[in-house]
C-alpha positions in Angstrom: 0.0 0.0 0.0 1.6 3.3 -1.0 1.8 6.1 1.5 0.9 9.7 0.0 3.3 12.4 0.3 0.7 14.8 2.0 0.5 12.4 4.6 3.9 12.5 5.5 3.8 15.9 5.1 1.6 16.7 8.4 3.7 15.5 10.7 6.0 18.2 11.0 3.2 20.1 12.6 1.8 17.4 14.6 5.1 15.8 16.0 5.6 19.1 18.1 1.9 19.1 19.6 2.2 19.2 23.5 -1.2 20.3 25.7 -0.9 19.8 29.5 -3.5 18.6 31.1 -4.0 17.3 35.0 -4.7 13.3 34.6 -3.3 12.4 38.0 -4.8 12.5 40.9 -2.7 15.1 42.6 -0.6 13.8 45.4 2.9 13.8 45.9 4.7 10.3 46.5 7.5 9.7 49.1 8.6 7.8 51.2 8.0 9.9 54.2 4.2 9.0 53.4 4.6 5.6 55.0 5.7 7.2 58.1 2.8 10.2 58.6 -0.3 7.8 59.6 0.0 4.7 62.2 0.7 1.7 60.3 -2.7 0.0 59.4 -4.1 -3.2 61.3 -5.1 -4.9 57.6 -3.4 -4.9 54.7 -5.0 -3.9 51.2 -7.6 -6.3 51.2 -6.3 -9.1 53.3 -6.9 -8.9 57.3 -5.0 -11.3 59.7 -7.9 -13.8 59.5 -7.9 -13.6 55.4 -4.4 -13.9 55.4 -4.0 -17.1 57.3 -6.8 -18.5 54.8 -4.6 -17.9 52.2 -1.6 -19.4 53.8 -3.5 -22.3 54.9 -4.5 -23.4 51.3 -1.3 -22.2 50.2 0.1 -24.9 52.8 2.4 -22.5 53.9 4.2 -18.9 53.0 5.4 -17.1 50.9 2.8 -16.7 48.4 0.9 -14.3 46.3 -2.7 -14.1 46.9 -4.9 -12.2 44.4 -8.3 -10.0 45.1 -11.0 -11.0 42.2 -12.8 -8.0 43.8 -10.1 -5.6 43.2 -9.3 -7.3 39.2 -12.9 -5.9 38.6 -12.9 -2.9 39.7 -10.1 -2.1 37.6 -11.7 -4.0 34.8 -14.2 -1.9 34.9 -12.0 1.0 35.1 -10.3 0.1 31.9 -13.5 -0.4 30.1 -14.8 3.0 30.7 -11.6 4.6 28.9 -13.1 7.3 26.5 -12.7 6.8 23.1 -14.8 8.2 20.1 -15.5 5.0 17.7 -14.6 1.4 19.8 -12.0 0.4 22.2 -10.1 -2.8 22.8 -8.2 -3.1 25.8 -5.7 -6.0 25.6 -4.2 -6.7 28.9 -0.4 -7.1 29.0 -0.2 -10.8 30.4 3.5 -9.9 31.1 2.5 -8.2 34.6 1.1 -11.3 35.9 0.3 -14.7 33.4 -1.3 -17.0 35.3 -4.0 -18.9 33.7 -7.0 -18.0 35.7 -6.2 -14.1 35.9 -6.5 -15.0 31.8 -9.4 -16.2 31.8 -11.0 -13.6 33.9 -10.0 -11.2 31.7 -11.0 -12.9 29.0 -14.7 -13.1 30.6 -14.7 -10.1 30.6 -14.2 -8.6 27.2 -10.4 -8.1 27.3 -8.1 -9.1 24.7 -4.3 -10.2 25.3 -1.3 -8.3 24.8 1.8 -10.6 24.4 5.5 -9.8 24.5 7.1 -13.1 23.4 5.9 -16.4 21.0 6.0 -18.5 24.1 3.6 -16.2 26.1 0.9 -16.0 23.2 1.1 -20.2 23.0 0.8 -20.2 27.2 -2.6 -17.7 26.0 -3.7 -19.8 23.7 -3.1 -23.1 25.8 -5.6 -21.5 28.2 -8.1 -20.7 26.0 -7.5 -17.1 24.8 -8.9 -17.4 20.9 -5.4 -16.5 18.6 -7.4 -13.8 17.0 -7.5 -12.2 20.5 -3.9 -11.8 20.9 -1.7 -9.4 19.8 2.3 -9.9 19.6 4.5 -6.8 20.1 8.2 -8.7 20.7 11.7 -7.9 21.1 12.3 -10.9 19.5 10.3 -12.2 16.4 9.8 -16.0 17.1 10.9 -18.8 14.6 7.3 -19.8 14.5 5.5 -15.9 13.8 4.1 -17.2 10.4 1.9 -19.9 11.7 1.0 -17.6 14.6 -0.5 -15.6 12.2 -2.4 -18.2 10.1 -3.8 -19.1 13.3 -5.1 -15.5 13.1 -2.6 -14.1 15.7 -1.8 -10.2 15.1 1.7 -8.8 15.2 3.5 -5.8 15.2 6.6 -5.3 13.4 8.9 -4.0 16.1 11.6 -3.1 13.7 13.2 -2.6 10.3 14.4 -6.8 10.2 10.8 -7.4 11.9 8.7 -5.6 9.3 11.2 -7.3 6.3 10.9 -10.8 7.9 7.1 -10.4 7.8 6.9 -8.9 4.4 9.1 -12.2 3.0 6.6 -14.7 4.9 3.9 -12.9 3.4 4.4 -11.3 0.2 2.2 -9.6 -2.2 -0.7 -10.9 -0.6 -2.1 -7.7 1.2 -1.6 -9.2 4.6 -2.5 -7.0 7.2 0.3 -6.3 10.1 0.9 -3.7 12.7 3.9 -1.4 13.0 5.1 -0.3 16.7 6.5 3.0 16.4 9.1 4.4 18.5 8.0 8.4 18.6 11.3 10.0 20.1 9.7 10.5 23.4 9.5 8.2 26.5 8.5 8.1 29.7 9.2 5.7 32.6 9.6 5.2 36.7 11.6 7.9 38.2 13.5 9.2 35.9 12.3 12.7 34.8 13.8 12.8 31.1 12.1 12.0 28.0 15.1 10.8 26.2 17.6 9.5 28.3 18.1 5.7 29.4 15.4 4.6 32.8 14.6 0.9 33.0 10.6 1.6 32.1 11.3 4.1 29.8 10.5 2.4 26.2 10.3 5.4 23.7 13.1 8.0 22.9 16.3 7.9 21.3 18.2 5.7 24.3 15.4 2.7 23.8 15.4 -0.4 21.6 11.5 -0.7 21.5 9.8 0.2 18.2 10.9 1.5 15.0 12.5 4.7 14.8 9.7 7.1 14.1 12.0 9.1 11.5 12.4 5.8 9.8 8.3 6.0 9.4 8.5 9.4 7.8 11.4 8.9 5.5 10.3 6.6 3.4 12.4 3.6 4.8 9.0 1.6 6.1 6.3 2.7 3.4 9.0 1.9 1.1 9.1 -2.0 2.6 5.4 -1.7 3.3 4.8 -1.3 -0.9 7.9 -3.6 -1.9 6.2 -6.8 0.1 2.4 -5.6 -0.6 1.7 -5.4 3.2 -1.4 -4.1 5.1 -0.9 -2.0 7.8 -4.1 -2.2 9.9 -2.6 -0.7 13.2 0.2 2.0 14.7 1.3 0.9 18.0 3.4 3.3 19.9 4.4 2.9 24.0 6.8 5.3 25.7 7.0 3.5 29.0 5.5 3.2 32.8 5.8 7.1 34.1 3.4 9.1 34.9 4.1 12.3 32.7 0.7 12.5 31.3 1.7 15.6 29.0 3.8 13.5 27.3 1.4 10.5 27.0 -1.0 12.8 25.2 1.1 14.3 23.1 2.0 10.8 22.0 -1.0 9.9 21.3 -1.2 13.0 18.7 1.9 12.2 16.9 1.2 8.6 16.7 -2.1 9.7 14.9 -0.3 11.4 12.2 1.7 7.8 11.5 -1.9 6.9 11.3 -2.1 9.3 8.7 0.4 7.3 6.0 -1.7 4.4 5.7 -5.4 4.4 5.0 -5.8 0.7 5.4 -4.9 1.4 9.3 -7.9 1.3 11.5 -6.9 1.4 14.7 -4.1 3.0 17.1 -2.8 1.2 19.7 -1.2 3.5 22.5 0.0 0.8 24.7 0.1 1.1 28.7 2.1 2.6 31.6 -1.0 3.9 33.8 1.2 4.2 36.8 -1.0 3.3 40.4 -0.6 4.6 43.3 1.0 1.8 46.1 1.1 3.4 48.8 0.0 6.4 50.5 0.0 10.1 48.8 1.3 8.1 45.0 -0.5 9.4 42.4 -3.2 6.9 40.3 -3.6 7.8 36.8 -7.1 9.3 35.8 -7.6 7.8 33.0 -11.2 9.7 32.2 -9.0 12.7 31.9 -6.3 11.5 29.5 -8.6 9.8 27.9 -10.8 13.1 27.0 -8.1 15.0 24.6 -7.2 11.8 23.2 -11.2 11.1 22.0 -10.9 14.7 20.9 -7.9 14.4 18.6 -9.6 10.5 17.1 -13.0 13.0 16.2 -10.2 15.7 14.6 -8.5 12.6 13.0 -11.9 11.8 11.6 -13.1 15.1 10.4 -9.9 15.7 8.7 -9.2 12.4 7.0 -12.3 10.6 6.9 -11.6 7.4 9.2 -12.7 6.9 12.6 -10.0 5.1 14.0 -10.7 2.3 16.9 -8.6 2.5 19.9 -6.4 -0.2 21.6 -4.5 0.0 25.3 -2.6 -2.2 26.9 -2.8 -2.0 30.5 -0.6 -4.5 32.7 -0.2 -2.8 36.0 -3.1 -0.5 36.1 -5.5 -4.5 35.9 -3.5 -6.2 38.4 -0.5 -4.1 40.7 -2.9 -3.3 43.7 -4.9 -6.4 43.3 -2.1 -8.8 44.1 0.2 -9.0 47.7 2.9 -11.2 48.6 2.5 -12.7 51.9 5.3 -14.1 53.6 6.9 -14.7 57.5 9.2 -12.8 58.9 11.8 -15.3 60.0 14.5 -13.9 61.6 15.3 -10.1 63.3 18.8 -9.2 63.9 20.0 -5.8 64.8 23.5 -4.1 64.4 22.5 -1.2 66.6 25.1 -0.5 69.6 26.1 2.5 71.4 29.2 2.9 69.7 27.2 2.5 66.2 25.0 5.1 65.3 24.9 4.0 61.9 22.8 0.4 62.8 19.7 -0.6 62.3 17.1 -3.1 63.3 16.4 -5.9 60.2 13.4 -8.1 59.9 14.2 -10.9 57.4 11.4 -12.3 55.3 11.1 -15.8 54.0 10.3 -14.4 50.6 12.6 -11.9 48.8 14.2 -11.3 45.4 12.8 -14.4 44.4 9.5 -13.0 44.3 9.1 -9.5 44.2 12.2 -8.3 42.0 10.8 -4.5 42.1 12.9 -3.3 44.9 16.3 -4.1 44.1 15.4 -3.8 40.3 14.2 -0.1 39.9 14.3 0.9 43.8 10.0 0.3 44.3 8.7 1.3 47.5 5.8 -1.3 48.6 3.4 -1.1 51.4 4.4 -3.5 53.7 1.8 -3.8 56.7 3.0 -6.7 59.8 0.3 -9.0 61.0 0.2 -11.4 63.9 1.0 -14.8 63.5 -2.0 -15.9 65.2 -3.7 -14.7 61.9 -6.2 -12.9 64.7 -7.3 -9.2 64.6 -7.6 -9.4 68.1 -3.8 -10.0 68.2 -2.6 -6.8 66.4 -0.5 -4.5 68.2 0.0 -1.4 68.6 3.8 -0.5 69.2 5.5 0.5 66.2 9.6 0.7 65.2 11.4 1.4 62.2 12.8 -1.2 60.8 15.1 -2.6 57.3 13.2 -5.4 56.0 15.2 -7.9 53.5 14.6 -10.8 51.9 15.8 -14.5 52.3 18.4 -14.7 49.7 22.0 -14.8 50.3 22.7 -11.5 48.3 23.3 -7.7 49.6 20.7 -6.5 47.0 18.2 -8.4 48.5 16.4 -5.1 50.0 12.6 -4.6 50.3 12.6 -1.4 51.7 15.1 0.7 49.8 14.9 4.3 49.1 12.9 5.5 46.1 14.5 4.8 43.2 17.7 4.2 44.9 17.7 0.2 45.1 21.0 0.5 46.7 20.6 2.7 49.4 19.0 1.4 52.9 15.6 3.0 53.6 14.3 2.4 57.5 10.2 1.6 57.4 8.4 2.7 60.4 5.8 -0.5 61.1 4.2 -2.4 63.6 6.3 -4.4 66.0 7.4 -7.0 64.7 8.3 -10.8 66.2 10.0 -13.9 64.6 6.9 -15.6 63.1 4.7 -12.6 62.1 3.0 -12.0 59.1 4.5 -9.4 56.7 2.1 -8.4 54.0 3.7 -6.7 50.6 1.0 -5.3 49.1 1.1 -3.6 45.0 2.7 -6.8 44.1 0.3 -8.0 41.8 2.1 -6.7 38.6 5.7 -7.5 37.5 6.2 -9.7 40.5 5.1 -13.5 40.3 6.0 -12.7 36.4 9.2 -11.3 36.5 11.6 -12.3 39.4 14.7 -14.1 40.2 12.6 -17.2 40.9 14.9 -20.3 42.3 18.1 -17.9 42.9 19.5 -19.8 45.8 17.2 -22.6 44.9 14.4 -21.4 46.6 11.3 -22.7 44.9 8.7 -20.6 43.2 6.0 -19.7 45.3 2.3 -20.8 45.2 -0.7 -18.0 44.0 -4.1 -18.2 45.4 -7.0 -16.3 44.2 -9.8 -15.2 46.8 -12.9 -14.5 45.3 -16.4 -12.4 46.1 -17.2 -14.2 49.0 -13.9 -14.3 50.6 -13.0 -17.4 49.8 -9.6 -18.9 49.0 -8.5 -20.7 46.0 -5.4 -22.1 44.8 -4.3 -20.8 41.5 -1.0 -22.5 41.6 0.8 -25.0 43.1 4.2 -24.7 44.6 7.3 -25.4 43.3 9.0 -28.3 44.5 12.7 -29.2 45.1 12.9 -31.7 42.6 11.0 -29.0 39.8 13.8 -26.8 39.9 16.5 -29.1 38.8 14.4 -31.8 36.7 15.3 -30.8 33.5 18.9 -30.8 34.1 21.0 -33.7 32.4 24.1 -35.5 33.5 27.4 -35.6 31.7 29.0 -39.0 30.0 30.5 -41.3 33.0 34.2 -40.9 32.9 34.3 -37.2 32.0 35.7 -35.9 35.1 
């Protein structure tokens, strides 16, 4: 399909559009948040009592237990995200890919977003239809072509992608998306919309996308014609921050790639609605970003005569605050002395790296709430102490409470008294947690999920890991050869 020189031609003018606009909810995050109220005697959604349900079927901690009341509240959220002729919101199974969060999902209208081959087969094997599932990848898989006989959508990611695609399929006006990288980014604390941050995926220091000056000079329309390719979709994602100025503005400039192509139908503007964890972080409104981006699909409309369908890809917004990782603290040392004024008081978890990779990763802050052992409301103190809370693994970066953004520096946590056999509760860990974590480091097996449902009760979603599962698939070496 040819792209028309007055096309390309508008997006001088609309690659500099910036309106600011107040989308967040407007509070301040910090860590000296935690410390302003009394630390709470219930977690997020799991109170002493709940919390030993879950640890009972779990037969034991840690584990991550899910809220199916919380999963649709934010489903609904997501479904009410204005847009001016159709939305599909494809959640990004990446956050957290177990099968019955899928299914849920998939209950409930929502598509699946998928970041490698192997997670769109996992989809499929629980029941997600291939036409529901769209591929955005790093790394094409060997297998792409059959994916997409099977009626799987992908987006070319780059200039190899897009060629690859166009040999598999030519001159047969297969349809295809085309991820975009706009110059722009934005992601976790890092304040710049170029430079490098580890959830920053748009702008000149990121892999993700095809260079968007590649779009506009010729280089992609020119492969687009030579293999007779469709492009149904533009796909753009600058990252997981919370600048919604530049998320907007985005969405502009990705409309004018729109522009090129008048087989596209629909823009996909990915995720990144950043939540609030704890107390004062700001939750994305996403009514208000929503609003100007409706408003530029009617302009889109008026000007060129398509109403374009939207897509987003939420991960964290569906599932962070509706997940918690529930472990026991079991140990608490202290290197306080009077001729140390530099000590602290630690409170070891039996959970760690292995499970929530946030903290040492990108320096997270998660609300972390004690509860007694006894699993009994009655039970719950009310002394408090500021503590350094680590994990189990036998590595210095093993830090759950770190400063913000600084996953190197110690951060003392002011929370309830704590004793050897409490309950520690890490709440905002249902997104990039059970999905993304150093899972068996120190050979510590992957923990168990349950899932509690409307009624409060408990339901194991998956087993735990044993010994034997870490190591089965490893082989032995030829007698003799040592």
């Amino acid at each position: 399909m040819r792209a028309s020189s007055s096309s390309l031609a508008i997006l001088v003018a609309l690659a500099s559009t910036i309106d600011a606009f107040s989308p967040i909810k407007p509070h301040t995050a910090s860590s000296t948040a935690l410390r302003a109220e009394a630390p709470p005697s219930s977690s997020g959604f799991l109170t002493p009592e709940l919390a030993q349900s879950c640890i009972d079927t779990a037969a034991g901690t840690p584990l991550y237990a899910y809220s199916l009341a919380t999963l649709a509240k934010s489903v609904d959220d997501v479904l009410d995200f204005p847009n001016a002729y159709g939305l599909t919101v494809r959640y990004a199974m990446k956050a957290s890919p177990n099968g019955s969060i899928l299914k849920y999902f998939l209950s409930r209208g929502i598509c699946i977003d998928a970041s490698s081959g192997f997670e769109v087969r996992r989809a499929m094997d629980y029941g997600v239809p291939a036409e529901k599932i769209s591929l955005s990848s790093q790394e094409l898989p060997q297998d792409f072509a059959e994916l997409v006989k099977m009626g799987v959508k992908i987006n070319a990611c780059s200039i190899s992608q897009l060629e690859r695609f166009g040999q598999a399929f030519p001159n047969c006006s297969q349809k295809v998306g085309i991820r975009v990288n706009p110059g722009v980014g934005s992601g976790g604390f890092s304040s710049s919309t170029t430079g490098f941050s580890k959830t920053n995926v748009g702008g000149p220091s990121s892999s993700f996308g095809i260079w968007h000056e590649q779009v506009t000079d010729g280089t992609v329309p020119a492969i687009v014609e030579k293999y007779g390719l469709e492009p149904e979709r533009i796909h753009t994602h600058i990252g997981s921050g919370s600048d919604p100025a530049i998320w907007q503005s985005v969405a502009k400039t990705s409309l004018s790639f729109c522009a090129i192509w008048d087989t596209v139908t629909a823009l996909n503007l990915g995720g990144g609605y950043k939540v609030g964890r704890n107390p004062g972080e700001a939750t994305t409104d996403l009514s208000s970003i929503g609003a100007p981006v409706t408003e530029a699909f009617l302009e889109f409309a008026k000007e060129h005569g398509r109403e374009l369908k939207l897509e987003i890809e939420p991960g964290t917004y569906l599932v962070a605050n509706a997940g918690a990782l529930v472990t026991t603290i079991q140990d608490k040392v202290s290197t306080k002395s009077p001729s140390n004024d530099d000590g602290y008081t630690w409170l070891k978890m039996d959970a760690g790296m292995t499970d929530v990779l946030r903290p040492s990763l990108y320096g997270a802050i998660h609300p972390i709430t004690i509860l007694p052992g006894s699993g009994k409301s009655a039970d719950v103190g009310t002394s408090t102490e500021e503590v350094v809370v680590v994990g189990h693994c036998c590595e210095s970066g093993d830090l759950m409470t770190p400063k913000p953004g600084e996953p190197e520096s110690v951060e003392e946590r002011a929370l309830r008294t704590a004793e050897i056999g409490d309950i520690a509760v890490m709440d905002g860990s249902g997104a990039y947690c059970a999905g993304m974590s150093t899972k068996n480091y120190n050979s510590f097996p992957e923990a168990p999920e349950v899932l509690v449902d409307l009624d409060g009760k408990v339901h194991l979603i998956r087993k735990r890991q044993s010994l034997k599962q870490i190591y089965e698939n490893e082989c032995d070496v030829p007698s003799g050869l040592f």
